[in-house]
N, C-alpha and C positions, 0 to 999 in steps of 0.2 A: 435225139438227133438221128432218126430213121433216115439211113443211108446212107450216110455220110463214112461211116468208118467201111466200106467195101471199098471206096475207093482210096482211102489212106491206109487201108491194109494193102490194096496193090503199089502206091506209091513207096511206102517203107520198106518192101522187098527190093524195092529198087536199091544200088548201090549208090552212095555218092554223095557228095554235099549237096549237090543241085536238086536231087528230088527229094531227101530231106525237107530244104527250103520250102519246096513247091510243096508238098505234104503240110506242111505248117503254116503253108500260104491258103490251101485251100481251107485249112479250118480257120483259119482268121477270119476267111473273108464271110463263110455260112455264119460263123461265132457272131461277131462283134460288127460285121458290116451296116447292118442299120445304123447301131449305134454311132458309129464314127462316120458315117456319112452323114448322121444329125450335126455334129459337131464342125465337120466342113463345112457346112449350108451357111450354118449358123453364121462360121467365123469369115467366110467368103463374103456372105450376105455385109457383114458389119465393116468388114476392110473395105470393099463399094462405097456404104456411107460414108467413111473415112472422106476416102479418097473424092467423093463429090459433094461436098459438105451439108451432109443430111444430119439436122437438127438433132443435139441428145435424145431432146424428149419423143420424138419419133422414133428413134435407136428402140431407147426403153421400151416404148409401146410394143413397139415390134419383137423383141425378146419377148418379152413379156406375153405377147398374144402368141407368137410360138411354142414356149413353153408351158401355157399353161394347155394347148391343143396338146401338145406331146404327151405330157404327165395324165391329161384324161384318157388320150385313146389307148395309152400305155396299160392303164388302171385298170378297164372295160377290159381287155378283151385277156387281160393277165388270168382271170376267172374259166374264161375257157380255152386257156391256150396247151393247160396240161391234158385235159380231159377230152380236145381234138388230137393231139399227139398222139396217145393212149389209144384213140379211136383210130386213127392211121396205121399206127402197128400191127393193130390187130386187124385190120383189113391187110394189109402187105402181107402178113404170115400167114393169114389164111388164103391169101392171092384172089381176093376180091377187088381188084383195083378199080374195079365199074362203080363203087361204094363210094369211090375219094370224092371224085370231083363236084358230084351232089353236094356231098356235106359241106365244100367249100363253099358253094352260094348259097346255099343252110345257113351253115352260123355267121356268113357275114350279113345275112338280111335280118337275122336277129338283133346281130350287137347296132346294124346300121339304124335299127327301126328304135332299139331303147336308148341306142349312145346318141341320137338326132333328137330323142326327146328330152333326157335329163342335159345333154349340154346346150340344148337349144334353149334350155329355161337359162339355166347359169347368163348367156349371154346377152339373154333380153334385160337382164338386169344389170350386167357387167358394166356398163358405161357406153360398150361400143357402138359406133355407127352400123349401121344396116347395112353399108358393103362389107364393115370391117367386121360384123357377125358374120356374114353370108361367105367369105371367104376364110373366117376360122372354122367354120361348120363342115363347109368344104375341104378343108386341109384334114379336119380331125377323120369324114367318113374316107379320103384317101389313105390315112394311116392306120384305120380299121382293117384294112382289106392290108396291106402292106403288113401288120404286126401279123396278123391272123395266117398270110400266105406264105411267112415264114415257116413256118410250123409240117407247111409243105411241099417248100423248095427242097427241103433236108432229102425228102425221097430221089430228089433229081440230080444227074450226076453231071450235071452241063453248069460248072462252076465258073467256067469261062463266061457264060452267058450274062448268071449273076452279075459278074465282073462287069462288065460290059454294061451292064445297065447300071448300078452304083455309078460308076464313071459318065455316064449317060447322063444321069439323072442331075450331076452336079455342074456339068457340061450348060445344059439348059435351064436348068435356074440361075444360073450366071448372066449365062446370054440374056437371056427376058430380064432379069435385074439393070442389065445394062440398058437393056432397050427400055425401059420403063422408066429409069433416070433419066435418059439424051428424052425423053419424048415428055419430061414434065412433069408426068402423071402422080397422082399424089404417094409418097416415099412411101408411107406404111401400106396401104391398099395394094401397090404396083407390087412392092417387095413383098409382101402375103403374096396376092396371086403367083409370083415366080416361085418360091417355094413349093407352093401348090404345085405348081407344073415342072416341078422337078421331081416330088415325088410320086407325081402322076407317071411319069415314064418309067418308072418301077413297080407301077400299077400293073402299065399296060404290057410293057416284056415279062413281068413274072404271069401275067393271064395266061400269055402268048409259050411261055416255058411248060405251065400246067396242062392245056390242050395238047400238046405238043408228045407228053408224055404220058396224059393217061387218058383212056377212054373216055366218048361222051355219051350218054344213056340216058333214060328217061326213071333212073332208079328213085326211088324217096330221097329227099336231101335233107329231111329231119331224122334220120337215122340213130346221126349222131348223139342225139338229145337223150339215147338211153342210158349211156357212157356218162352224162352227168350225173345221174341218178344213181348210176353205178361205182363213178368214182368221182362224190363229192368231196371228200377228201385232198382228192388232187386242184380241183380246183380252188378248195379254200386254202390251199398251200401257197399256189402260185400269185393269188390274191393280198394273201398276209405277205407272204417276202417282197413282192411290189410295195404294199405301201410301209412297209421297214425300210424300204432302200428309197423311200422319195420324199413320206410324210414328213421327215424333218426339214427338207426344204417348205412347204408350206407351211407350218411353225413356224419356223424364224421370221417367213415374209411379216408375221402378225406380229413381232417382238419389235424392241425399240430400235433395232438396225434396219429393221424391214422400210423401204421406202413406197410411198404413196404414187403411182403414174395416173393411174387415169381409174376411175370408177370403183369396178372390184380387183383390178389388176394392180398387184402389189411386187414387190423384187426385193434381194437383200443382194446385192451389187459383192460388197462387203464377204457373204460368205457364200454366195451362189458360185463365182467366178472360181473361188479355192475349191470347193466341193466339183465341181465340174472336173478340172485338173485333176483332182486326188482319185477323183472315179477313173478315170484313165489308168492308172498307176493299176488294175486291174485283170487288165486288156491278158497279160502272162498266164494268168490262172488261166481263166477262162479258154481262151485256144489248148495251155496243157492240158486241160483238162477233157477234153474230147479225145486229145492225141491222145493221151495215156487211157483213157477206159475203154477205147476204141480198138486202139491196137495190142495192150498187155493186160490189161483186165479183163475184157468181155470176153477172150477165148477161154480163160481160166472158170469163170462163172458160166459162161455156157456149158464149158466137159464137166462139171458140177450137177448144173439144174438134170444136163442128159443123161447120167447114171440113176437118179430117180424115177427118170421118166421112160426108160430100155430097164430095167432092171438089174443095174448094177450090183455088184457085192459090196458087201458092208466095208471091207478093207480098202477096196478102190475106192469108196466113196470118202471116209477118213483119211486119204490121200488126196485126191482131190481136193478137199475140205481143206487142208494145212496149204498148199500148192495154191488156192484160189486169195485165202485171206493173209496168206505171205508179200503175196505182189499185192494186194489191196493197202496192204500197210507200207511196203513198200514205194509205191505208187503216192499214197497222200501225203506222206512224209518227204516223198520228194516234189511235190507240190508246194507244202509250206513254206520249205527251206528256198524254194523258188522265187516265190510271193514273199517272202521274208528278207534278201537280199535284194529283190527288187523295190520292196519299201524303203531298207534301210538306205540303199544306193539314192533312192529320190530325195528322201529327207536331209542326208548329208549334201546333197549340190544345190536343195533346192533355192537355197538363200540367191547363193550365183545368178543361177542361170533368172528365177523367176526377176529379180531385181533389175536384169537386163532387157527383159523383156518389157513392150510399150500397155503393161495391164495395170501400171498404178497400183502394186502390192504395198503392202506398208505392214506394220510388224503385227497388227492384228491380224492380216491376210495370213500371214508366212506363220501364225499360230494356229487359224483356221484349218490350212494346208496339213500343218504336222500331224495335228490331232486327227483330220478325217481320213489321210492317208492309213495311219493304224486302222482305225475303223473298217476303211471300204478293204483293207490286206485280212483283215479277220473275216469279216464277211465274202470274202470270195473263197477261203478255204472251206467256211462253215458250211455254204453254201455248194461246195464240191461233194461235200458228208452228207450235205442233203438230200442229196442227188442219187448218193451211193446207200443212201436208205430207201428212196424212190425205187432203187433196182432189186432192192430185195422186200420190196412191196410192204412196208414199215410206213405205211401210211398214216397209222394214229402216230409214230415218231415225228415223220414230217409235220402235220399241222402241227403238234405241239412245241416245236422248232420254230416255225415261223411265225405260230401265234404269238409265243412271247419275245420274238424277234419286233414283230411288230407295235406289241403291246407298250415294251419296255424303251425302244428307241423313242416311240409317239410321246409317253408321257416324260421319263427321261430330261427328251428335248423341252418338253412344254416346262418341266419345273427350271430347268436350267435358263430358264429365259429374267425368273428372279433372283438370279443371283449376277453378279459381273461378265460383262459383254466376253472377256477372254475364255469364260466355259461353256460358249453357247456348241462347240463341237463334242463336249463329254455326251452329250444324250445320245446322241446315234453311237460315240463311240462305246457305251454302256450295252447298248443296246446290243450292236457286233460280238462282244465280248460275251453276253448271254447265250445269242444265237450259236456261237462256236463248241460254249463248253456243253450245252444242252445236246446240240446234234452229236457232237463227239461222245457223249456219256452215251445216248441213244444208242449210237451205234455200237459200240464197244458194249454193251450190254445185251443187246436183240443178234448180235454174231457169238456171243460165248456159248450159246446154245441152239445152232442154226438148225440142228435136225428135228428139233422139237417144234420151232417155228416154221417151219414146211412141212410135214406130216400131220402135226397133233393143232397146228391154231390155224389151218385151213379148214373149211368147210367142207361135211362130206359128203355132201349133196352140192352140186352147182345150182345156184339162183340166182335169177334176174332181179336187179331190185328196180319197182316201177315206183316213181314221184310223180311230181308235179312237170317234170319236162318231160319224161314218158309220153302224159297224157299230153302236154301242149305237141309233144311231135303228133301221137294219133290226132285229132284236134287241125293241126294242118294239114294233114292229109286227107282227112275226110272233106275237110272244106276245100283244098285244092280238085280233088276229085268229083265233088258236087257242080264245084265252079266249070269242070269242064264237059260235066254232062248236060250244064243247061247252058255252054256254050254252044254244044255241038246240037242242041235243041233248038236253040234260038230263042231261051226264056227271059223276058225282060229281067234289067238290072235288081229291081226291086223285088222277083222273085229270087233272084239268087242271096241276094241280103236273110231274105226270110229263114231261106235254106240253112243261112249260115248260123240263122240263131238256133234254130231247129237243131243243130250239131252240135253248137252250145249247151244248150239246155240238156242235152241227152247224156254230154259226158263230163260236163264240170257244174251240173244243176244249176236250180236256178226258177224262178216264177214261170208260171205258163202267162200270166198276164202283161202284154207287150201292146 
């Protein structure tokens, strides 16, 4: 979350209940704002149909082609959303901010060029119609650029802005929903396209935020592409904990609750709706969890990492050292118990409240409910631990955390699908359960010896590690640089092709025979 805790470290100096609030307003809103703006759209979108009686089966569809856009461009761009982060920090510390903004139309023409070809297949098969592709294809590369420009809102301290456009975005997809019902037009297409131009306008103000804030230059914008190579790690982290936290909904869609809508588009109504709910039940951690490592953690850990790197004495540093993992334990512990009376509190009212509400629960739901609420409350602690292995660079911890976070919830779910429809939430909640004691053992193990692991399992030579994205960044650079020397030549199109194989063949081989 680059940035974000300067300005909740000046609001916390503040006195008072009000900027409190406002402190824990604004990490709510960088936290969790996508997410519960999905959740508005959604249920805004559905109330509309309610209210002008838009056939179930187009309801479904429309959930359906929503979610399953969300859950890919989610997937895609999960891979490189740590290892842009990573690559932001290290540009902001080193005050290269002429580096950001490249890299943002960088990795979004990446993911836009391979998330447009692998979901463009899915949908030609999927059942849908040719608008109703051409406007899921649309939604998904809007929410490429939307996941991806999170990543680099965090640096920006115009949170009001944000605001303003979340509210914007919901504003106008309303509206055009409205206008697209009175106007006839067909419910699922009309209601696609408004969502689309809802979170179009979070496209267009987060652009408008990043110009605004960082230089524009003519610098390489595959920069970033060494950071993968350098910290695959992160990205196979952030990949495994997405599909731990989702896979199980595709599972069940295939099990015997799962219902059939239209082609390859499947739904489990049954326990999508309670998993949805119980994810929210969340929402607590995730905001603590910024506030606290932001404002009581990171200075402890920073005057830590700085006595190694000024030449501390061994005694301040052993002080330091007890003072940094004091409030770390501190810190998680009052996390848990957070997340822990926030579960317990939902599950005790939830019969009430959800019973009264017009969702159609029935005691298989409100067992769905119980069981994934534990689940999603162990996974946002574990997932706090993650994080706090992330910071002290315990990257072989991390994937091994999420790998069998992912591993065990996937299969978990899958076997649980043979046995009675009441256990179909034990897999992911298996799964949570894993993920918590592994990161927590992780961590409690890679901190009982933290001088060892900063001095003796660092490398003592710095080195770049070059892959395959190294070379695909060199690779577009040469070909963006050719492209523009035989534009500025005036070389026909077909010699510029040639050129580009010519670049090709030189630095990822290959036949001379073309």
């Amino acid at each position: 979350m680059a940035g974000i805790g300067f300005e909740l470290k000046r609001l916390f100096r503040r006195k008072g209940l009000f900027a409190t609030m406002r402190a824990y307003g604004y990490a709510g809103i960088v936290c969790t704002g996508p997410m519960l703006l999905g959740v508005l759209l959604q249920v805004g979108i559905l109330v509309l149909c309610g209210l002008w009686g838009v056939g179930r089966a187009n309801q479904d569809l429309l959930v359906c082609m929503v979610t399953y856009t969300l859950l890919a461009s989610l997937t895609l761009t999960s891979f490189f959303s740590m290892p842009v982060t990573r690559f932001l920090a290290d540009m902001l510390f080193a005050e290269r901010e002429d580096e950001i903004l490249p890299s943002f139309w960088g990795s979004n023409a990446i993911m836009l060029v391979a998330g447009t070809v692998l979901y463009g297949v899915f949908l030609l098969f999927s059942g849908a119609t040719l608008l109703q592709g051409l406007l899921c294809l649309w939604l998904f590369n809007i929410m490429i650029v939307n996941w991806n420009g999170m990543s680099y809102l965090t640096a920006i301290k115009d949170y009001r802005g944000i605001l303003c456009s979340f509210a914007a975005a919901i504003g106008v997809a309303c509206l055009c929903a409205l206008a697209a019902l009175a106007l006839g037009l067909p419910p699922v297409e009309g209601l696609l396209a408004s969502i689309a131009l809802g979170y179009g306008v979070i496209l267009a103000w987060d652009v408008v935020l990043l110009y605004r804030y960082f230089p524009q230059n003519d610098r390489s914008p595959w920069l970033f592409l060494r950071w993968l190579d350098q910290f695959m790690p992160l990205a196979l982290t952030g990949l495994f904990t997405n599909l731990g936290l989702f896979a199980h909904l595709v599972i069940i869609w295939a099990g015997p609750i799962g219902v059939w809508v239209k082609g390859l588009f499947y739904g489990a109504p049954y326990h999508d709706v309670p998993a949805l709910l119980a994810f929210l039940t969340i929402l607590v951690t995730t905001v603590n969890f910024v506030v606290s490592v932001e404002v009581n953690f990171y200075p402890r850990y920073r005057d830590y990492y700085s006595l190694f790197n000024d030449g501390g004495v061994v005694g301040d540093i052993v002080v330091a050292e007890e003072e940094m993992l004091s409030t770390l334990n501190s810190e998680l512990r009052f996390c848990a118990l957070k997340q822990l009376f926030v579960t317990a509190a939902v599950i005790s009212l939830e019969t009430t409240v959800l019973s009264a509400l017009p969702l159609g629960f029935n005691n298989l739901m409100h067992g769905y409910f119980r069981t994934l609420c534990v689940g999603y409350g162990l996974y946002a602690v574990g997932n706090t631990i993650l994080l706090i292995l992330l910071y002290f660079t315990d990257y072989k911890g991390a994937v091994l955390a999420s790998g069998l976070f992912a591993g065990v919830a996937g299969l978990a779910t899958a076997v649980s699908l043979l046995l009675p429809q009441q256990f179909y939430g034990f897999g992911f909640l298996l799964g949570a359960v894993v993920f918590f004691i592994v990161a927590l053992l992780r961590l409690d193990t890679y901190t009982a010896n933290l001088p060892y692991r900063i001095l003796s399992q660092q490398p003592i030579v710095a080195t770049d590690k070059t892959g395959r994205f190294t070379q695909l960044g060199r690779l577009l650079d040469r070909a963006e640089q050719r492209y523009e020397e035989c534009r500025c030549k005036g070389v026909p199109h077909g010699a510029f092709q040639r050129a580009v194989v010519r670049v090709y063949r030189n630095h990822w081989g290959g036949s001379d025979d073309r």
